[in-house]
GUMAR-285231 format. One record per residue (C-alpha): chain; residue number from 1; y, z, x. Coordinates in steps of 0.25 Angstrom, whole numbers, padded with zeros to 4 digits. Layout:
N
+------+-------+-------+-------+-------+
! fido ! filum !     v !     w !     u !
+------+-------+-------+-------+-------+
!    A !   NUM !     Y !     Z !     X !
...
+------+-------+-------+-------+-------+
***
This chain:
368
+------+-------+-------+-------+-------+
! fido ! filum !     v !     w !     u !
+------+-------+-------+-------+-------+
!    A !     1 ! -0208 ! -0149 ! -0042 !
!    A !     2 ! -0195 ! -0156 ! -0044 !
!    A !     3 ! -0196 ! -0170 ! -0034 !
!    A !     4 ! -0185 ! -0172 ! -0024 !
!    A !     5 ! -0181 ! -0185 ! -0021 !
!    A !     6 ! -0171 ! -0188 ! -0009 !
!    A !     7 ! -0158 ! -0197 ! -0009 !
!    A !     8 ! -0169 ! -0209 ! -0003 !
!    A !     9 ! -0177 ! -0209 ! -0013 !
!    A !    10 ! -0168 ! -0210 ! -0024 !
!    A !    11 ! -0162 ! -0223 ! -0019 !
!    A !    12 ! -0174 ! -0226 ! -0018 !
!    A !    13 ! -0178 ! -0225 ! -0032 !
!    A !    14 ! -0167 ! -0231 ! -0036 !
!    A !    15 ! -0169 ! -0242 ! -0028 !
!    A !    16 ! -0181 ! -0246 ! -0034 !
!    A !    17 ! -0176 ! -0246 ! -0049 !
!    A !    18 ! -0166 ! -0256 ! -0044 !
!    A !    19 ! -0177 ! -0265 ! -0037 !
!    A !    20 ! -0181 ! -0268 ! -0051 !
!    A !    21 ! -0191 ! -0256 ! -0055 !
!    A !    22 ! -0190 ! -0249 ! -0068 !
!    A !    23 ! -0182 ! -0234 ! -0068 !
!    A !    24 ! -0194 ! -0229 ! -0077 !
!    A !    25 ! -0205 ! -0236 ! -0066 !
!    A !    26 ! -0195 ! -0229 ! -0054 !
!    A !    27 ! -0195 ! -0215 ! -0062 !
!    A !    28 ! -0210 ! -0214 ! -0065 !
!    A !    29 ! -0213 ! -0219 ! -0049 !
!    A !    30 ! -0205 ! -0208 ! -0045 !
!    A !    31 ! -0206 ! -0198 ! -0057 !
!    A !    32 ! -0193 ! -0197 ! -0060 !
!    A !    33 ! -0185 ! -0197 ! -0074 !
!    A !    34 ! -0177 ! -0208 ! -0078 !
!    A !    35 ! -0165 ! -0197 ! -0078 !
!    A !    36 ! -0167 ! -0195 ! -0065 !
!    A !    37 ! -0168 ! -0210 ! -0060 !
!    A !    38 ! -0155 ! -0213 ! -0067 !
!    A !    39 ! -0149 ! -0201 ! -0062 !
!    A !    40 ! -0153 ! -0205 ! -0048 !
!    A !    41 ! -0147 ! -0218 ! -0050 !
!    A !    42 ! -0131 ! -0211 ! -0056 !
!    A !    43 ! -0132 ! -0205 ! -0042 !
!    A !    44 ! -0138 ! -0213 ! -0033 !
!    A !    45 ! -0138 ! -0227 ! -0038 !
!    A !    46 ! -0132 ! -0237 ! -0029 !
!    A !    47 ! -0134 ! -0227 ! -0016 !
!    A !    48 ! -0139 ! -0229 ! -0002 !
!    A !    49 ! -0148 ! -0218 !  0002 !
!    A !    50 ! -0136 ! -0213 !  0013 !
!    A !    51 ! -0126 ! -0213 !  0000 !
!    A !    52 ! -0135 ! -0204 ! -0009 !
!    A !    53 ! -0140 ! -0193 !  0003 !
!    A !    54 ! -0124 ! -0193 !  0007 !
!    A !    55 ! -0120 ! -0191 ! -0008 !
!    A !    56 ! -0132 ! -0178 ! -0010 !
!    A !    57 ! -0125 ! -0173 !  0004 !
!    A !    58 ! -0112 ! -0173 ! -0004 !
!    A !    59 ! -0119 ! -0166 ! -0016 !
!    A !    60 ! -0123 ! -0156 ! -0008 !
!    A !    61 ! -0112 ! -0151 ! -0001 !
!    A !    62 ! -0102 ! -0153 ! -0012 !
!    A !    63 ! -0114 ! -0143 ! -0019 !
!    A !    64 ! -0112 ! -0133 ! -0008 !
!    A !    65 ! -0097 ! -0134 ! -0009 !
!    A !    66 ! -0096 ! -0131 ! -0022 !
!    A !    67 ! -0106 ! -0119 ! -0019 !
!    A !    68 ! -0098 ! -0115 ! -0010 !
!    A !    69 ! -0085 ! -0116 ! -0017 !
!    A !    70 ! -0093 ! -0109 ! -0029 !
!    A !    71 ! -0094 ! -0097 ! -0020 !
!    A !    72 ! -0080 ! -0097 ! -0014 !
!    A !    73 ! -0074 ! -0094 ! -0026 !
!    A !    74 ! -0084 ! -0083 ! -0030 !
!    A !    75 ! -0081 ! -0077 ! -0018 !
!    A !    76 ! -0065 ! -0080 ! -0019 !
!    A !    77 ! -0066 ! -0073 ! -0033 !
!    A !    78 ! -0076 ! -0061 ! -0028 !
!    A !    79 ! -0065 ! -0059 ! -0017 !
!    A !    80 ! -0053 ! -0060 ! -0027 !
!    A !    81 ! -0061 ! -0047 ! -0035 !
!    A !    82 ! -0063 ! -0039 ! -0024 !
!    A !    83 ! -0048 ! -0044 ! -0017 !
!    A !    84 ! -0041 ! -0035 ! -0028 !
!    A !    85 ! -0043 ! -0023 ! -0021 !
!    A !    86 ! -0045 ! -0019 ! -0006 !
!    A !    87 ! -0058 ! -0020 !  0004 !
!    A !    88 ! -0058 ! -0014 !  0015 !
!    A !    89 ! -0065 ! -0002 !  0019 !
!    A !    90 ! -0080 ! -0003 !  0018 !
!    A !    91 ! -0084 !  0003 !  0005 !
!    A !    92 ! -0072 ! -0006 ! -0001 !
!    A !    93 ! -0081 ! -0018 !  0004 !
!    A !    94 ! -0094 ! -0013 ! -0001 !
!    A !    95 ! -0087 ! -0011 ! -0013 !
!    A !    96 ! -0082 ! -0025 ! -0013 !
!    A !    97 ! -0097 ! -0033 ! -0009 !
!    A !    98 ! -0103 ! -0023 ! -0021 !
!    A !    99 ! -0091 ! -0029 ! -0031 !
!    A !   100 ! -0095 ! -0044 ! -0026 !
!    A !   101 ! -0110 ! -0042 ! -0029 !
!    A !   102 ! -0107 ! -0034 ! -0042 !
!    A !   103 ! -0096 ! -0041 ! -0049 !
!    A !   104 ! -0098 ! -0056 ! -0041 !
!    A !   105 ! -0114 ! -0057 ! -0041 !
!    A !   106 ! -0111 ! -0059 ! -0024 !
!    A !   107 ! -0125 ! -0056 ! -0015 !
!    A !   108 ! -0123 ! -0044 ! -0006 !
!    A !   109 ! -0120 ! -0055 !  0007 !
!    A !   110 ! -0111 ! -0064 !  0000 !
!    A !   111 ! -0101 ! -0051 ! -0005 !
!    A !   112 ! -0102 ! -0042 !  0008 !
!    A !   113 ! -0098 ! -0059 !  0015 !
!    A !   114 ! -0087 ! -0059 !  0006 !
!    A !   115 ! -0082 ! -0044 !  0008 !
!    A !   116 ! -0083 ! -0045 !  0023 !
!    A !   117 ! -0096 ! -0033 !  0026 !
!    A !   118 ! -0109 ! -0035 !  0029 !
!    A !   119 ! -0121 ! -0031 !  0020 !
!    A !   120 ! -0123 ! -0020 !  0029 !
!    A !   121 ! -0110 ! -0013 !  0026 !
!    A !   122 ! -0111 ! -0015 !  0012 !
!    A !   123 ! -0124 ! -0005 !  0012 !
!    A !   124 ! -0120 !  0005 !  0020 !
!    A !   125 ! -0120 !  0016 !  0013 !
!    A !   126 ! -0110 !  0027 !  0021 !
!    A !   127 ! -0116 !  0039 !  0028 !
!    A !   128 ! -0103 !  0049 !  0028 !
!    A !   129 ! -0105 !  0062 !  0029 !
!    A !   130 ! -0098 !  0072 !  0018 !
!    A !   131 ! -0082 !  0072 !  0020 !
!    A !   132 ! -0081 !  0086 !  0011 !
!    A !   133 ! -0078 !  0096 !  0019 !
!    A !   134 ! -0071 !  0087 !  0029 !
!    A !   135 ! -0062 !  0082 !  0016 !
!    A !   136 ! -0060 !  0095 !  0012 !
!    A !   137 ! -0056 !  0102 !  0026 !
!    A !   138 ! -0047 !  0089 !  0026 !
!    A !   139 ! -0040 !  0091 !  0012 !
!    A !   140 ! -0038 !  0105 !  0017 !
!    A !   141 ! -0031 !  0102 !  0031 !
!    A !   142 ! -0023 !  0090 !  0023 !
!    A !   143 ! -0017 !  0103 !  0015 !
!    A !   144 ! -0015 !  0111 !  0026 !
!    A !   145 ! -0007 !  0100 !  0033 !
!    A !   146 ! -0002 !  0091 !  0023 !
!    A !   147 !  0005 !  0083 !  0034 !
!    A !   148 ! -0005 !  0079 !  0041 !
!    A !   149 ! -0011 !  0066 !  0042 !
!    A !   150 ! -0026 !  0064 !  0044 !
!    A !   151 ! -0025 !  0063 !  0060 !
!    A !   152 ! -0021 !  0076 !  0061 !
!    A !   153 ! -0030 !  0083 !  0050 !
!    A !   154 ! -0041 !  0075 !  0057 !
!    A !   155 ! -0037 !  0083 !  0071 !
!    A !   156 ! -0036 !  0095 !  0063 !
!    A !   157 ! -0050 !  0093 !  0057 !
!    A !   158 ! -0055 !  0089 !  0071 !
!    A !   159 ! -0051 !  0101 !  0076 !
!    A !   160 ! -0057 !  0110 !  0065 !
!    A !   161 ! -0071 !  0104 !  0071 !
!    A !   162 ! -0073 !  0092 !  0062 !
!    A !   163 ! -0080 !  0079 !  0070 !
!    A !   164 ! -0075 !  0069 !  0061 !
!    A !   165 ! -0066 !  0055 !  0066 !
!    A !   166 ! -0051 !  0051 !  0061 !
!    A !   167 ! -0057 !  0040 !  0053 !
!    A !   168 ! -0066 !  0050 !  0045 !
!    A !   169 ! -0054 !  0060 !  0043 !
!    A !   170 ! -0044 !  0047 !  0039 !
!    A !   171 ! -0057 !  0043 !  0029 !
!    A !   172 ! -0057 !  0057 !  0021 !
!    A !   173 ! -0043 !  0061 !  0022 !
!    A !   174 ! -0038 !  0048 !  0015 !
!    A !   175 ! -0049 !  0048 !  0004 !
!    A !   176 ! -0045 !  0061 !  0000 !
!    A !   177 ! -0031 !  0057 !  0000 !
!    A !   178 ! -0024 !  0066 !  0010 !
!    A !   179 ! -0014 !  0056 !  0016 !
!    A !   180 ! -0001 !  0062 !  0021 !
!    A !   181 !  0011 !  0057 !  0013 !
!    A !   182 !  0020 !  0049 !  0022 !
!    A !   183 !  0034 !  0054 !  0019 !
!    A !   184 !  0046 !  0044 !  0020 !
!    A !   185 !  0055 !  0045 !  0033 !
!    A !   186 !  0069 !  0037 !  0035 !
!    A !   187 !  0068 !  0024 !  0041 !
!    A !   188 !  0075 !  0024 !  0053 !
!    A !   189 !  0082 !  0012 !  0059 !
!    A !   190 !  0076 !  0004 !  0071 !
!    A !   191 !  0083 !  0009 !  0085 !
!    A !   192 !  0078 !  0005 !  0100 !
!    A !   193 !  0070 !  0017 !  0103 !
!    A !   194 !  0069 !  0022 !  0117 !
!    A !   195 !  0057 !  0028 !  0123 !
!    A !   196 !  0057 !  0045 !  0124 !
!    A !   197 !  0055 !  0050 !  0135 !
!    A !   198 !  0042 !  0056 !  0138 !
!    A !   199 !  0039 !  0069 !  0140 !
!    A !   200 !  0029 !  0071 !  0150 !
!    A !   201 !  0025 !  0089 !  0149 !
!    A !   202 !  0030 !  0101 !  0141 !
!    A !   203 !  0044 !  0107 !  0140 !
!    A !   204 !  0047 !  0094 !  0147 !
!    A !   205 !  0056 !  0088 !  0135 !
!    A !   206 !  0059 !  0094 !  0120 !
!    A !   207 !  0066 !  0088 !  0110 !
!    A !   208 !  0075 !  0097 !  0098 !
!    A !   209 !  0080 !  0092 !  0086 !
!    A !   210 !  0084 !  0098 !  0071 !
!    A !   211 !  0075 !  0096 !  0059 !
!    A !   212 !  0083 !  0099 !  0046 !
!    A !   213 !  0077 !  0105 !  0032 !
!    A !   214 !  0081 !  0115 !  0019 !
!    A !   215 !  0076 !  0125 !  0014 !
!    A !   216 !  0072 !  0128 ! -0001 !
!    A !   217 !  0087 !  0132 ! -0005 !
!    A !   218 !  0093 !  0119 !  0002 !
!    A !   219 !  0098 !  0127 !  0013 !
!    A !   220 !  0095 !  0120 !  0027 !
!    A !   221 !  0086 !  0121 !  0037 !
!    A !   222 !  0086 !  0115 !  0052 !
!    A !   223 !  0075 !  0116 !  0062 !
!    A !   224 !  0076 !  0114 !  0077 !
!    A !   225 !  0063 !  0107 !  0082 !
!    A !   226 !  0058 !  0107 !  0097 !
!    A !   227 !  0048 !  0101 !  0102 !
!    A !   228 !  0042 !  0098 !  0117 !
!    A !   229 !  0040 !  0082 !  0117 !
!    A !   230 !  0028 !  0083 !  0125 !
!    A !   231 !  0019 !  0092 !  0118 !
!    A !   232 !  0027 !  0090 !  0105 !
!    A !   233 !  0028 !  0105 !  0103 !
!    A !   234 !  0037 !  0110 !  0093 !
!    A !   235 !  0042 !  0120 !  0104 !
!    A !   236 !  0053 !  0126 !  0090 !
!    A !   237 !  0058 !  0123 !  0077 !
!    A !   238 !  0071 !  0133 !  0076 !
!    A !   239 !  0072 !  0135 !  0060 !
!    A !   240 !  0086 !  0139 !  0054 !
!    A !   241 !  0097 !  0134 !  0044 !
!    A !   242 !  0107 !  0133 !  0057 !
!    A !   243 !  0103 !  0128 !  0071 !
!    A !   244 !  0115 !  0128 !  0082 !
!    A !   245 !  0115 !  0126 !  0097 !
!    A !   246 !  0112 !  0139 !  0099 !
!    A !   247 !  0100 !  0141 !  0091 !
!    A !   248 !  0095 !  0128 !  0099 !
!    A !   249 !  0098 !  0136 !  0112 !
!    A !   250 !  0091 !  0148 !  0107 !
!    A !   251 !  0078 !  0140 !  0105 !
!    A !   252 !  0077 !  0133 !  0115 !
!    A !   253 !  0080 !  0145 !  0125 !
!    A !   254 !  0067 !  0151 !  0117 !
!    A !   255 !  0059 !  0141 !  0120 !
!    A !   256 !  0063 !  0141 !  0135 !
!    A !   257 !  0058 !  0155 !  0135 !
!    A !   258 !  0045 !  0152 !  0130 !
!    A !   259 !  0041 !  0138 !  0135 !
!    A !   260 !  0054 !  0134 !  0145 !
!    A !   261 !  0064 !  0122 !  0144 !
!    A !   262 !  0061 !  0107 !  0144 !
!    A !   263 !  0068 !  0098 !  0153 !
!    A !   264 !  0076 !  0092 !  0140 !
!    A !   265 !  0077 !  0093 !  0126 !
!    A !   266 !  0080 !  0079 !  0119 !
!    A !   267 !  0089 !  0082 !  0106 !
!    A !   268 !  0097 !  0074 !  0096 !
!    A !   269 !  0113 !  0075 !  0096 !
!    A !   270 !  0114 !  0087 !  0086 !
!    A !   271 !  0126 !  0098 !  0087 !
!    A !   272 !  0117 !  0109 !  0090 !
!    A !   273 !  0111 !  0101 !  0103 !
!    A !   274 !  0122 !  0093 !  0109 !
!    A !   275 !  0130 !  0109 !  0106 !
!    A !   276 !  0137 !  0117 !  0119 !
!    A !   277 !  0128 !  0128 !  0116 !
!    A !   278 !  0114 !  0120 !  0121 !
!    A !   279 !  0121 !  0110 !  0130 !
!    A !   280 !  0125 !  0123 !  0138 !
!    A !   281 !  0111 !  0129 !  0136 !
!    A !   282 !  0105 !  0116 !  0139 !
!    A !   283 !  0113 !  0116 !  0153 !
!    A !   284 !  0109 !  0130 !  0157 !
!    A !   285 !  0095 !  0127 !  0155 !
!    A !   286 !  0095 !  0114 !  0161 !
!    A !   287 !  0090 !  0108 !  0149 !
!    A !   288 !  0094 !  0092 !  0147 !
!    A !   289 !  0096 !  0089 !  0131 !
!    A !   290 !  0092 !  0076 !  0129 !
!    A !   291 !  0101 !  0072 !  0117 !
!    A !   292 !  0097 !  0058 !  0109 !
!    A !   293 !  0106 !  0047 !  0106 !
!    A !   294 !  0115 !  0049 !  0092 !
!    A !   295 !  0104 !  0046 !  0081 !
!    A !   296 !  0096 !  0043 !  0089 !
!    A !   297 !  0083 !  0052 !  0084 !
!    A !   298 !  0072 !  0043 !  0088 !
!    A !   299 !  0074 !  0047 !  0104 !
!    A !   300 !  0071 !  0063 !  0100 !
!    A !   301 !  0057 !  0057 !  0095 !
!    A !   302 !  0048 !  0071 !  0098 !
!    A !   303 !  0058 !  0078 !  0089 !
!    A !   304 !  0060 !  0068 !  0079 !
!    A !   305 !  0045 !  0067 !  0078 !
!    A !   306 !  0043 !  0082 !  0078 !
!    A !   307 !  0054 !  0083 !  0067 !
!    A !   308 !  0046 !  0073 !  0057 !
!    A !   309 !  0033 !  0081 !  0058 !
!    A !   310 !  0040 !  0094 !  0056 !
!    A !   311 !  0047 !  0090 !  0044 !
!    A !   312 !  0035 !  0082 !  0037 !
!    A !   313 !  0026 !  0093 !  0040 !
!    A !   314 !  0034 !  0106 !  0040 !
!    A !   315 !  0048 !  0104 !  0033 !
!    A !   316 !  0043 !  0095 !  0021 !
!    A !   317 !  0031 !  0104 !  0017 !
!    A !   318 !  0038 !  0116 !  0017 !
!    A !   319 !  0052 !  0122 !  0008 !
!    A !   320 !  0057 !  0133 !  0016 !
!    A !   321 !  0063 !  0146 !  0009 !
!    A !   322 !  0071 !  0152 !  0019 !
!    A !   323 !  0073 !  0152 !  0035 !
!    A !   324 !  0062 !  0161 !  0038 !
!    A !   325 !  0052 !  0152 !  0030 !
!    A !   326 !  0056 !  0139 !  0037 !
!    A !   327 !  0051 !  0146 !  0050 !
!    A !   328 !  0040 !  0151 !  0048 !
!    A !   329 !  0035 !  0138 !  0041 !
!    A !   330 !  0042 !  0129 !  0052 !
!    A !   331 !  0037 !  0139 !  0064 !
!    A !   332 !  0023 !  0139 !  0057 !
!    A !   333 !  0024 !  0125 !  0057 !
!    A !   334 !  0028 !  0124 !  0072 !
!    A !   335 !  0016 !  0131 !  0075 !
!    A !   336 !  0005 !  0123 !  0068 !
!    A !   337 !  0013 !  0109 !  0074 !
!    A !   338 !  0011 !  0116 !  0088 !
!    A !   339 ! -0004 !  0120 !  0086 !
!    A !   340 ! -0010 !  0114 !  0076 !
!    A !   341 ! -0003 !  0100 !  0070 !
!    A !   342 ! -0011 !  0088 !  0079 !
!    A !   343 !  0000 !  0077 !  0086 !
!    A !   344 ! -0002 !  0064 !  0087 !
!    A !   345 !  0004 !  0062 !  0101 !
!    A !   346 ! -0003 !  0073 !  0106 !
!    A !   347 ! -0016 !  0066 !  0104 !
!    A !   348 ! -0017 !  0075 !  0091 !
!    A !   349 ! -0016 !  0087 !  0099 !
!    A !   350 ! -0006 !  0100 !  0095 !
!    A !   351 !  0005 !  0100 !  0105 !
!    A !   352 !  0002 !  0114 !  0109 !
!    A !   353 ! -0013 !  0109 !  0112 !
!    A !   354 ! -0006 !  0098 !  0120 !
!    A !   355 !  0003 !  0106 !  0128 !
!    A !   356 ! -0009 !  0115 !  0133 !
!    A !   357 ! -0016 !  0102 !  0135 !
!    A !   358 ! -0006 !  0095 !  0143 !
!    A !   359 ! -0002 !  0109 !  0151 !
!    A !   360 ! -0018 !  0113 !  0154 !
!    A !   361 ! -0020 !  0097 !  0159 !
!    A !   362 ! -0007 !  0098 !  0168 !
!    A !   363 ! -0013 !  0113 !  0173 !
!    A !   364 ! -0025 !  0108 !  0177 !
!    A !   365 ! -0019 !  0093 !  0185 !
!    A !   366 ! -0011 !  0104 !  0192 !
!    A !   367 ! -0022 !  0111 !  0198 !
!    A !   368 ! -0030 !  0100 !  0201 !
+------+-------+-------+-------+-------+
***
């Protein structure tokens, strides 16, 4: 075995050569080459013991320095491999630690450090169960409703009796690619909003506006859209190619046959509503119009927002042939909004569903 001999002793060696003994009598006494006593000496000669154990302590850490710089740049350059394409969900990682231990020769610790898991995340295996039939059931609804985001196709798979999460839903719709093409809107400038005012039951406020389209033949076509602002029902959606005052009236005295009048209607400054013939009508009925400022559309918001969803969804994926066609799609339509389609206000409830709710809740606080 290989001696050791501390700082000490080898200024002690030396020591004794220069007290006037022979290097060959010095190296046999202590079984050492004559290499090693002259390499002692290149080192150490001229030393205090202090001087040589300082100058060892300064080997030593300038030993683990360089070590450590050694493994700063691997881990630099092992990072620079992997930084050329993202890491973030979990399998990506694993992906990453197996890449490091692969291509880098990195341990298992050093790699999942580096990537930021634990060894423990970079066995698990996944336990999911079989997504098939969910994907193929959702494929089918993202068919059927081509419109529809993943929340509502989740609500429509949570009501057909499937126990899954949002998360899980999110998960499969968007590895099989079913995200809903965002459509460009116009970029409307910055204007000081003021705060709607808040409908607090049904038939308490509606709102009406226009909605304008073509048919096949380039002839056009205009819709007048109602809605309740509290149960966001589309109350009517009047479809023709021409829309006066009096067809106005003649919807709305429809609707207060079968539902009743609201205590206003908020609508924009167009011909047909700021017209004699519905001011007069208006009056009879004591019915306030609630007319918005010129151009000012953001202050009829449950119209505006009803008119974007009718158009994305109904106008856009259809071409209509002929009057007759337009309502039965529109009308068809309007039923399916009413009874089926989920609304986000609403707690992604149908407004229908939330009108009973609402109007069984304020049956039963009145007989309490």
């Amino acid at each position: 075995m290989k001696q050791r001999f501390t700082e000490e002793q080898i200024i002690g060696v030396l020591k004794e050569v220069e007290a006037g003994l022979k290097v060959a009598e010095v190296c046999r006494k202590y079984g050492i080459s004559d290499a090693t006593y002259y390499n002692w000496k290149s080192k150490f000669g001229g030393m205090t013991v202090a001087e040589a154990q300082r100058l060892k302590a300064l080997e030593a850490e300038n030993a683990k320095l360089k070590k450590l710089l050694a493994e700063s740049m691997l881990d630099n350059a092992a990072l620079r491999d992997v930084g050329e394409s993202k890491v973030v969900s979990p399998q990506a990682r694993r992906d990453a630690v197996t890449h490091l231990m692969t291509v880098h020769q990195l341990g298992i610790t050093r790699a999942c450090g580096l990537i930021g898991i634990s060894r423990s995340l970079y066995r698990y295996q996944a336990k999911r169960p079989d997504d098939c039939a969910l994907l193929e059931r959702l494929t089918t609804l993202a068919g059927q409703k081509r419109r529809y985001g993943y929340r509502r196709l989740h609500v429509l798979l949570c009501r057909e009796g499937w126990r899954i999460n949002r998360k899980r839903t999110y998960r499969i719709y968007h590895a099989a690619g079913l995200m809903v093409r965002r459509r460009k809107r116009k970029h409307i400038a910055a204007v000081e909003r003021q705060p709607k005012r808040v409908s607090m039951a049904p038939n308490h406020s509606w709102s009406m506006d226009f909605v304008s389209d073509g048919f096949v033949n380039g002839r056009r076509l205009r819709c007048l859209n109602i809605v309740d602002d509290f149960t966001k029902e589309c109350l009517a959606i009047e479809v023709d190619t021409s829309l006066t005052g009096r067809r106005v009236v003649t919807v709305l005295e429809r609707l207060a046959e079968s539902r009743g009048l609201p205590k206003s209607v908020t609508v924009d400054n167009g011909p047909e509503f700021a017209g004699k013939v519905l001011d007069e009508w208006a009056y009879r009925q004591h019915l306030q119009l609630r007319f918005i400022d010129p151009g000012k559309p953001q202050q009829n918001a449950y119209i505006e927002s009803f008119n974007g969803k009718f158009r994305d969804e109904c106008l856009n994926e259809h071409w209509f042939l002929s009057v007759r066609h337009a309502r039965e799609v529109i009308d068809t339509w309007r039923q399916e909004y009413n009874d089926e389609r989920p609304h986000s206000s609403l707690g992604y409830l149908t407004p229908n569903r939330f009108a009973q709710r609402f109007l069984t809740a304020v049956s039963i606080a009145v007989s309490d």
